[in-house]
ROKEKOL-542484 format. One record per residue: residue number from 1; residue in one letter; y, z, x of N, C-alpha, C in turn. Coordinates in steps of 0.001 Angstrom, whole numbers. Example, Ala and Ser with C-alpha at 12.3 -4.5 7.8 and 13.67 -1.06 7.14 Angstrom:
<r n="1" res="A" n_v="-5690" n_w="7800" n_u="13190" ca_v="-4500" ca_w="7800" ca_u="12300" c_v="-3300" c_w="7800" c_u="13200"/>
<r n="2" res="S" n_v="-2250" n_w="7080" n_u="12850" ca_v="-1060" ca_w="7140" ca_u="13670" c_v="30" c_w="7870" c_u="12900"/>
//
This chain:
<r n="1" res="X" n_v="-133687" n_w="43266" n_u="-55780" ca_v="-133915" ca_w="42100" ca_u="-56610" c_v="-135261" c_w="42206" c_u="-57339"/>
<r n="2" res="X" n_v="-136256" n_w="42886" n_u="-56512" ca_v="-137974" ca_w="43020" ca_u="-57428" c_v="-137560" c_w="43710" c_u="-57806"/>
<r n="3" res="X" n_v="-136664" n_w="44918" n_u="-58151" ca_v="-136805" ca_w="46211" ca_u="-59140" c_v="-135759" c_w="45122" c_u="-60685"/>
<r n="4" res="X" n_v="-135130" n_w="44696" n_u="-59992" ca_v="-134335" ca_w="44238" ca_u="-61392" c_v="-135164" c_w="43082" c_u="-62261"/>
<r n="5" res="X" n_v="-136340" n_w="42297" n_u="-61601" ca_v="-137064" ca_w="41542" ca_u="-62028" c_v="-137900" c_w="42348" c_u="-62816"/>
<r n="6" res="X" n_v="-138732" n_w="43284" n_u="-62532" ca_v="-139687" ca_w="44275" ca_u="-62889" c_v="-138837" c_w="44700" c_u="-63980"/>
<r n="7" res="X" n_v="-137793" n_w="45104" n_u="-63975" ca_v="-137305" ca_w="46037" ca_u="-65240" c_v="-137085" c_w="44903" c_u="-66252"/>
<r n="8" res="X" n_v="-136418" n_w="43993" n_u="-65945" ca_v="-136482" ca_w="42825" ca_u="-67181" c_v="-137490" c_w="42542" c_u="-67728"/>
<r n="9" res="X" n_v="-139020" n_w="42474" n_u="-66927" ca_v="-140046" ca_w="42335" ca_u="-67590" c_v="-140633" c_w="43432" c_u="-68365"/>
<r n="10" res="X" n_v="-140582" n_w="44512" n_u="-67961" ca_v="-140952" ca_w="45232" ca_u="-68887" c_v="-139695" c_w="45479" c_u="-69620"/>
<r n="11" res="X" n_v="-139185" n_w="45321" n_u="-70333" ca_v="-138199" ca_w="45722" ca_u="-70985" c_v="-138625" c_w="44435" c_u="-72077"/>
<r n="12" res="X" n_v="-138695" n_w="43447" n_u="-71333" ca_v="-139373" ca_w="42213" ca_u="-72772" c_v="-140630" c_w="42378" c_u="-73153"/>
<r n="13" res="X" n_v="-141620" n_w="43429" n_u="-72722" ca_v="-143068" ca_w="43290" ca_u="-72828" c_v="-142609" c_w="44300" c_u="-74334"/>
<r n="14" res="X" n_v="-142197" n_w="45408" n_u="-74132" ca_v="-142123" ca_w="46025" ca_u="-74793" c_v="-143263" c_w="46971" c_u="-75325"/>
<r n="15" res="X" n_v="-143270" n_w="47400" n_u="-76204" ca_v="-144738" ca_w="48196" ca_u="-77165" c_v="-145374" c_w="47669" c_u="-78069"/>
<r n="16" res="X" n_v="-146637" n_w="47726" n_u="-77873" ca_v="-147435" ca_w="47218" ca_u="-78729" c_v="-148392" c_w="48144" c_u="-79628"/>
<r n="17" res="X" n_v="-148257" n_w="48611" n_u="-80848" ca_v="-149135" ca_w="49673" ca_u="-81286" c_v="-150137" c_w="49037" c_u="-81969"/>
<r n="18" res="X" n_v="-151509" n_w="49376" n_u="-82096" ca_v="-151914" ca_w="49233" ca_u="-83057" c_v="-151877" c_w="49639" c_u="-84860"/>
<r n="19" res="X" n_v="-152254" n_w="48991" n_u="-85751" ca_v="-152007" ca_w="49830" ca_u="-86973" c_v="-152941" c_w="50784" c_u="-87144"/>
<r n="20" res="X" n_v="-152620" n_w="51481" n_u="-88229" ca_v="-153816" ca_w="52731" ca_u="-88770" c_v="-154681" c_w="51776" c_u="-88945"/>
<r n="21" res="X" n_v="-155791" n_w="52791" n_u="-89300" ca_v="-157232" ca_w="52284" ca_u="-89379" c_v="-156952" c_w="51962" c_u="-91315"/>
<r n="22" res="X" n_v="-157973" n_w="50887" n_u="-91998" ca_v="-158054" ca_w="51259" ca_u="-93257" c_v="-159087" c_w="51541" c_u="-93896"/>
<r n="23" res="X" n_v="-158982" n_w="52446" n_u="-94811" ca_v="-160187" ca_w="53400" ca_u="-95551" c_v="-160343" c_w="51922" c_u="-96847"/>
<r n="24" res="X" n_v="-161642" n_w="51634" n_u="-96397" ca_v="-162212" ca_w="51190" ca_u="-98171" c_v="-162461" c_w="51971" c_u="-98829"/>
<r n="25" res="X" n_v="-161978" n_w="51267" n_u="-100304" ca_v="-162451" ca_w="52400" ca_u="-101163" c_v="-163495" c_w="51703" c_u="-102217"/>
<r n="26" res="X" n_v="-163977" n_w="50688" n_u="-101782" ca_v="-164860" ca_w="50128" ca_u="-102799" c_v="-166020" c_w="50714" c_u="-102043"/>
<r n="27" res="X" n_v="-167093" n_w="51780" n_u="-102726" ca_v="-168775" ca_w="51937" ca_u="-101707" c_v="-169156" c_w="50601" c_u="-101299"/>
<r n="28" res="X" n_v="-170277" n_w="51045" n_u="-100320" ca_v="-170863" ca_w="49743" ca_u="-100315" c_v="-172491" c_w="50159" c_u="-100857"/>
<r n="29" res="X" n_v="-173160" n_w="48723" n_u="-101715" ca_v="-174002" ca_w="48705" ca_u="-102245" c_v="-175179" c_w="47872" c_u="-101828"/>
<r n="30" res="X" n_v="-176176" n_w="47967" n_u="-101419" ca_v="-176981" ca_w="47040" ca_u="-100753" c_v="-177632" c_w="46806" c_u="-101929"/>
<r n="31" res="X" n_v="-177992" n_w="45241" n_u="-101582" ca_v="-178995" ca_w="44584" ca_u="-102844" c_v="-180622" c_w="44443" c_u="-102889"/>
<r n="32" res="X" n_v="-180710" n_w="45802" n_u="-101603" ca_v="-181912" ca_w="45790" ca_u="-100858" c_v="-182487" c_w="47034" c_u="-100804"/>
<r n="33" res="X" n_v="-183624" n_w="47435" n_u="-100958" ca_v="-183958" ca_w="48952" ca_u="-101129" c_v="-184565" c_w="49397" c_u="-99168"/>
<r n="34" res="X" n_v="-184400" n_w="50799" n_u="-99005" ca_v="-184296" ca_w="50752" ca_u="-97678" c_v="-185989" c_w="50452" c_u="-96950"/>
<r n="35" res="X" n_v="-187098" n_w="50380" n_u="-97903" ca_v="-188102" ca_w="50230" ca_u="-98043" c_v="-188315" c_w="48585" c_u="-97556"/>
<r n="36" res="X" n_v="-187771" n_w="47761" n_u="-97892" ca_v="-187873" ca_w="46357" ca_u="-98112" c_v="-186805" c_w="46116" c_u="-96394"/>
<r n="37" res="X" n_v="-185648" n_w="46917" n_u="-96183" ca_v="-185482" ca_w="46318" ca_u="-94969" c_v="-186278" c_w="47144" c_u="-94155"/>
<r n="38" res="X" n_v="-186942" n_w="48291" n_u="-93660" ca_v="-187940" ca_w="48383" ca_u="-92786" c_v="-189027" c_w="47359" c_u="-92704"/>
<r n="39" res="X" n_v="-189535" n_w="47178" n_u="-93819" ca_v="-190786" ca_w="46458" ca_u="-94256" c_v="-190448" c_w="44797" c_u="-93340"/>
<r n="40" res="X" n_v="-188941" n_w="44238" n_u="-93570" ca_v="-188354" ca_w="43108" ca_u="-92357" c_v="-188308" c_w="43284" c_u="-91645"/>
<r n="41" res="X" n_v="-187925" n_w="44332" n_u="-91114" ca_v="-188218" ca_w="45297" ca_u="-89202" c_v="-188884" c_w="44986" c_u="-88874"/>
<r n="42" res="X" n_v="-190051" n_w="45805" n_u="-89289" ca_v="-191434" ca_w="45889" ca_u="-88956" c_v="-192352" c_w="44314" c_u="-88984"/>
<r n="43" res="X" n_v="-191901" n_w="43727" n_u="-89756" ca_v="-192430" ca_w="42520" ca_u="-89605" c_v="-191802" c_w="41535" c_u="-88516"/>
<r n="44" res="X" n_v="-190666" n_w="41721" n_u="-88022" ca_v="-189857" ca_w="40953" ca_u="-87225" c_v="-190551" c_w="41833" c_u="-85758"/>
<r n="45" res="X" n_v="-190287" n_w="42577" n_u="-86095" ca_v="-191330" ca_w="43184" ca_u="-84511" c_v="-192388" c_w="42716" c_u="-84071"/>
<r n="46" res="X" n_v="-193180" n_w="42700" n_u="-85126" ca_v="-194545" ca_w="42357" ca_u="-84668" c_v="-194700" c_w="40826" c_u="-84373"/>
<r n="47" res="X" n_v="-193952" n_w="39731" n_u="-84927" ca_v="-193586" ca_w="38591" ca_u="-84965" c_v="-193408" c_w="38419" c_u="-82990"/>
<r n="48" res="X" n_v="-193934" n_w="36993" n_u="-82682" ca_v="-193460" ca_w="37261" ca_u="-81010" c_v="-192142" c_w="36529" c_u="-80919"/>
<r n="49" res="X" n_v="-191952" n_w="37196" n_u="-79483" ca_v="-190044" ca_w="37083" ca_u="-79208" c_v="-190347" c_w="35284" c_u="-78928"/>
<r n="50" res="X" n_v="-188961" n_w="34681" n_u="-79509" ca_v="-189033" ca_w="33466" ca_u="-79092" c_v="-188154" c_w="33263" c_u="-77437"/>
<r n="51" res="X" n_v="-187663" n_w="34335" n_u="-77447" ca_v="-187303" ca_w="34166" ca_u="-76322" c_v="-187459" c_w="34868" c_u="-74695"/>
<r n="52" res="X" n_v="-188992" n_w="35022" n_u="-74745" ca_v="-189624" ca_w="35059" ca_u="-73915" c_v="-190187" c_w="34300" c_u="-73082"/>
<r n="53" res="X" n_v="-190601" n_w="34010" n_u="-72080" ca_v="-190905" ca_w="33379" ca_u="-71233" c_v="-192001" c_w="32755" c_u="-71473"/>
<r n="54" res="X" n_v="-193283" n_w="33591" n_u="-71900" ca_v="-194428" ca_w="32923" ca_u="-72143" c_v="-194405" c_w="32640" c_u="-73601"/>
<r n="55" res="X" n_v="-193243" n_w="32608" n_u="-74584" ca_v="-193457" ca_w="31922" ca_u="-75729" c_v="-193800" c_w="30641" c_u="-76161"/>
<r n="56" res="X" n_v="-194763" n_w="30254" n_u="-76671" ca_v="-195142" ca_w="28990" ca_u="-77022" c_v="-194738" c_w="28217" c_u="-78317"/>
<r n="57" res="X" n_v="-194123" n_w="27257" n_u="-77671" ca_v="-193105" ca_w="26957" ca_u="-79438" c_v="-193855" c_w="26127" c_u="-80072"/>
<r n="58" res="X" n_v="-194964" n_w="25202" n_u="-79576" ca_v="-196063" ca_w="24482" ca_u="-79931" c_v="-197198" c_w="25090" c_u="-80832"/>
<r n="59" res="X" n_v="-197288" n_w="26453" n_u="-80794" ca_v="-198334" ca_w="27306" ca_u="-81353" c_v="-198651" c_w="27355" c_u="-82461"/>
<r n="60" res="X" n_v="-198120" n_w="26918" n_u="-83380" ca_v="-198033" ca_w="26974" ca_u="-84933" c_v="-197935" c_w="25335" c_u="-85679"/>
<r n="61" res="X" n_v="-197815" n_w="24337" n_u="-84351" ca_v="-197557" ca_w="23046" ca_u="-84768" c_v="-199446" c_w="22843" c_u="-85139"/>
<r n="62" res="X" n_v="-199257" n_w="21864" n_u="-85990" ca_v="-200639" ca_w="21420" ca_u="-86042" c_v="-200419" c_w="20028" c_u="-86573"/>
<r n="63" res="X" n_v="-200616" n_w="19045" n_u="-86121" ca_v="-200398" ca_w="17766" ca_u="-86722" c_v="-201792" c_w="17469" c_u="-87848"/>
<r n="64" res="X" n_v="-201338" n_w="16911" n_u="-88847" ca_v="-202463" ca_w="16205" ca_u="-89623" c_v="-202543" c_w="14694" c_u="-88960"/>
<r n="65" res="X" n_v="-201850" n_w="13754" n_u="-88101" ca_v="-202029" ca_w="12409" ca_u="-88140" c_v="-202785" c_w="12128" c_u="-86680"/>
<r n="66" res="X" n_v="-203575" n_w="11163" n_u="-86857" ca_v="-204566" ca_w="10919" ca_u="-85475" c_v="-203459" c_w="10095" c_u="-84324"/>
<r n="67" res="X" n_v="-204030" n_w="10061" n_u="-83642" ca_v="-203074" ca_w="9402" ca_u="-82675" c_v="-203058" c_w="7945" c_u="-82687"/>
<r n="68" res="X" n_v="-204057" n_w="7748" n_u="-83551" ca_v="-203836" ca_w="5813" ca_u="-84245" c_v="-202746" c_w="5729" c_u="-84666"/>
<r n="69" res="X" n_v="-202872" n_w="6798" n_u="-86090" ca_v="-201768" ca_w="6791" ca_u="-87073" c_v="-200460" c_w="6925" c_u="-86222"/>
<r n="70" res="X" n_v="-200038" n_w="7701" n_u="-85336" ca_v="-198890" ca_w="7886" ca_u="-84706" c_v="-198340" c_w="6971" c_u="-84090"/>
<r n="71" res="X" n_v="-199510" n_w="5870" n_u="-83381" ca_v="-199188" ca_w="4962" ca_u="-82510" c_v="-198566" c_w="3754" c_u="-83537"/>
<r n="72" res="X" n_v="-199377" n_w="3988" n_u="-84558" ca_v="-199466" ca_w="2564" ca_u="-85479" c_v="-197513" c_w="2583" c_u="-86384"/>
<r n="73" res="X" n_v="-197515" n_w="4042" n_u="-86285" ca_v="-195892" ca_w="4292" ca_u="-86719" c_v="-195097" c_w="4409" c_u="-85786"/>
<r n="74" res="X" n_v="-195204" n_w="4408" n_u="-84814" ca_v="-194169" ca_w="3902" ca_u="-83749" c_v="-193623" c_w="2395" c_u="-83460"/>
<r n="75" res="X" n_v="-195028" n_w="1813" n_u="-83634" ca_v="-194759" ca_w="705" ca_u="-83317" c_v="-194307" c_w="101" c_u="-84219"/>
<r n="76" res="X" n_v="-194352" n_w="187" n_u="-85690" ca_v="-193676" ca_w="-328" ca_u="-86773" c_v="-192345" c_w="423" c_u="-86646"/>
<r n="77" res="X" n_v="-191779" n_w="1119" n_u="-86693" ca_v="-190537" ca_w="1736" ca_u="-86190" c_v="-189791" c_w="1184" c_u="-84631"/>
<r n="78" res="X" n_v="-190498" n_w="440" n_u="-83765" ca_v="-189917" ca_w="519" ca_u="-82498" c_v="-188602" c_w="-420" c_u="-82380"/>
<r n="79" res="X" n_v="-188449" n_w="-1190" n_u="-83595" ca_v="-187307" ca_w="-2172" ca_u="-83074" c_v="-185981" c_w="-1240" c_u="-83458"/>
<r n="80" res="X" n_v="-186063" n_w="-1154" n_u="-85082" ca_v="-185321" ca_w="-273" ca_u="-85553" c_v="-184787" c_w="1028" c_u="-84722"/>
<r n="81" res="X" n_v="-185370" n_w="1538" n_u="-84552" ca_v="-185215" ca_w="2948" ca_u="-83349" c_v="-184280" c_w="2750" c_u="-82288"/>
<r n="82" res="X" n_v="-184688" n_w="1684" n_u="-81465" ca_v="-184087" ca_w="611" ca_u="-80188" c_v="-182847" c_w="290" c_u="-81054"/>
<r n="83" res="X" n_v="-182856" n_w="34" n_u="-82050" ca_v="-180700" ca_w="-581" ca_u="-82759" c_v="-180914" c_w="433" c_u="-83132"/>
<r n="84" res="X" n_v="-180877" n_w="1185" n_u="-83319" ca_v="-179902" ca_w="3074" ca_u="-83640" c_v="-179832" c_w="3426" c_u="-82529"/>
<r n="85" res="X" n_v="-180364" n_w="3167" n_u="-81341" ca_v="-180234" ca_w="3958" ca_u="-80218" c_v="-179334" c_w="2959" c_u="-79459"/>
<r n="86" res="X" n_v="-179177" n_w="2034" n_u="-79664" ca_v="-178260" ca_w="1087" ca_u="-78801" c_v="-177014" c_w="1149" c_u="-78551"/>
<r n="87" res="X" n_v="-176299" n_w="381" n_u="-77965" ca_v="-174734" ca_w="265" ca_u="-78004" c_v="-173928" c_w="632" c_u="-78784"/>
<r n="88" res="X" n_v="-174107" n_w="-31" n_u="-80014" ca_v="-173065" ca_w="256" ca_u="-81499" c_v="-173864" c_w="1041" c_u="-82524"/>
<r n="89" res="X" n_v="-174991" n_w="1705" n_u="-82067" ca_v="-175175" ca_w="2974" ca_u="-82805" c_v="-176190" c_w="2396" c_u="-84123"/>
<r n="90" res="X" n_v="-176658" n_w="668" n_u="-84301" ca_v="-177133" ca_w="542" ca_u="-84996" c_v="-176609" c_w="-229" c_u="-86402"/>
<r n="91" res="X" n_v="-175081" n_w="-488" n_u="-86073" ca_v="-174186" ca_w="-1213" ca_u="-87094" c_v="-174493" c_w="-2597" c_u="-86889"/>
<r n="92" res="X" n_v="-174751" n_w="-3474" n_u="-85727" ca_v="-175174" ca_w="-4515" ca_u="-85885" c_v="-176836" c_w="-4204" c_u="-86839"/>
<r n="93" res="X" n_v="-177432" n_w="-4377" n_u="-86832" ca_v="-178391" ca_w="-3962" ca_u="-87199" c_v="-178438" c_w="-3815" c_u="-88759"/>
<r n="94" res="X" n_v="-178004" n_w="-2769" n_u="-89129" ca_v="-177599" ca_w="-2924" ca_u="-90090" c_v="-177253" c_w="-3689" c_u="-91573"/>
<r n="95" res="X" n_v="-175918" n_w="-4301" n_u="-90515" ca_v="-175275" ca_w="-5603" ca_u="-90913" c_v="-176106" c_w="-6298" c_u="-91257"/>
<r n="96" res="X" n_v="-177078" n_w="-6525" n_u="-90436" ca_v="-178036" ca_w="-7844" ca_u="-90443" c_v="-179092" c_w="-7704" c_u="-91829"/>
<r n="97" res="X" n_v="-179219" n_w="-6219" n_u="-91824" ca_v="-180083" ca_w="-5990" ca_u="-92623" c_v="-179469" c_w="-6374" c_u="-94404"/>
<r n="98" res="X" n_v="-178216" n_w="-5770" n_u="-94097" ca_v="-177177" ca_w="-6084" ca_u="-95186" c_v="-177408" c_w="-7295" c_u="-95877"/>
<r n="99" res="X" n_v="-177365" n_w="-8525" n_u="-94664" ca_v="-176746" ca_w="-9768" ca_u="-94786" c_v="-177796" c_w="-10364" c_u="-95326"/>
<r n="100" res="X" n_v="-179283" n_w="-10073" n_u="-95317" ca_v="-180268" ca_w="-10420" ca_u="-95450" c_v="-180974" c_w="-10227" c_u="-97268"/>
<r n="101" res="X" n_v="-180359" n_w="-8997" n_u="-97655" ca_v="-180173" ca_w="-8699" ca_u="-99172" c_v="-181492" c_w="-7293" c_u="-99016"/>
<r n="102" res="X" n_v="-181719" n_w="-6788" n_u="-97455" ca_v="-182881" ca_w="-5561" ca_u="-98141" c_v="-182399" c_w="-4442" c_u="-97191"/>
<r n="103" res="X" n_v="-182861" n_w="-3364" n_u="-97628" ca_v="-181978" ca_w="-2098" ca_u="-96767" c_v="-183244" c_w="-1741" c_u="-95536"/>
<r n="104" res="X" n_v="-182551" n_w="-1377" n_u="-94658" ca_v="-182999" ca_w="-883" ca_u="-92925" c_v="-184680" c_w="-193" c_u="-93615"/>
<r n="105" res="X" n_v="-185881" n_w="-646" n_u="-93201" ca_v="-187000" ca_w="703" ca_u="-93418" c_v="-186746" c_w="2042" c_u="-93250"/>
<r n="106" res="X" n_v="-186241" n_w="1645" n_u="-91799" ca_v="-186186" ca_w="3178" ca_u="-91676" c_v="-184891" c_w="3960" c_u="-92562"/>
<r n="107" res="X" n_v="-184156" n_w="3499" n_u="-93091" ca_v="-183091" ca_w="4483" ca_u="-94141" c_v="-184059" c_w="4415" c_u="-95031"/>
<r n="108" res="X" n_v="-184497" n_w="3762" n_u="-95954" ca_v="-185499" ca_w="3396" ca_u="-97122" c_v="-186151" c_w="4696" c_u="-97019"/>
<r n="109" res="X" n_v="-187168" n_w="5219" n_u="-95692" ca_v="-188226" ca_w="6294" ca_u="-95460" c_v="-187092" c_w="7519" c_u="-95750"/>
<r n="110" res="X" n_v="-186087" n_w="7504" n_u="-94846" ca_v="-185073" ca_w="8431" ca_u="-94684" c_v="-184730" c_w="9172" c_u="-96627"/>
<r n="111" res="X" n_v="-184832" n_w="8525" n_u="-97335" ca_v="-184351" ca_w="9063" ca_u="-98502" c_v="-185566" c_w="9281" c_u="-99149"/>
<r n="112" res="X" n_v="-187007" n_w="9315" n_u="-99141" ca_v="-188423" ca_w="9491" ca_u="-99382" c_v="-187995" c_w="11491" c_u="-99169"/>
//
């Protein structure tokens, strides 16, 4: 009974070939001289790995704003922030803003 099972299955598996390979015949042309991609090599090398352990992703940040300024824009932002982050994503909110005849600050900044 397993040999007659076995033969039915392979008998439905059957062969599977792959096709030939295909030859392009269009060259290929780079829009890049081989000078200019070493020259990206070499610069990507020397560049540090971001995904290293001791990489610092902070390293290159530099803020211009004091920590007044930061505080002072949070807190004008904090309600708004709180209804986008809420329950309905900020559609009440919205609405309200709608209903009122002036658009959300924070979309207003958003298109700045």
């Amino acid at each position: 009974m397993k040999r007659i099972i076995i033969a039915i299955c392979l008998a439905a598996a059957g062969s599977a070939f792959a096709d030939d390979i295909t030859i392009e015949a269009t060259p290929f042309v780079s829009s890049r001289s081989r000078a200019e991609v070493i020259a990206e090599l070499q610069a990507a090398r020397a560049a540090p790995n971001p995904w290293a352990d001791g990489y610092d992703q902070l390293a290159a940040f530099r803020s211009t704003l004091t920590r007044e300024e930061v505080v002072a824009d949070f807190l004008l932002t904090r309600d708004e922030m709180q209804a986008f982050n809420g329950e309905d994503s900020g559609s009440g909110y919205l609405m309200a803003a709608r209903s009122l005849g002036n658009v959300a600050p924070v979309l207003a900044q958003a298109g700045n």
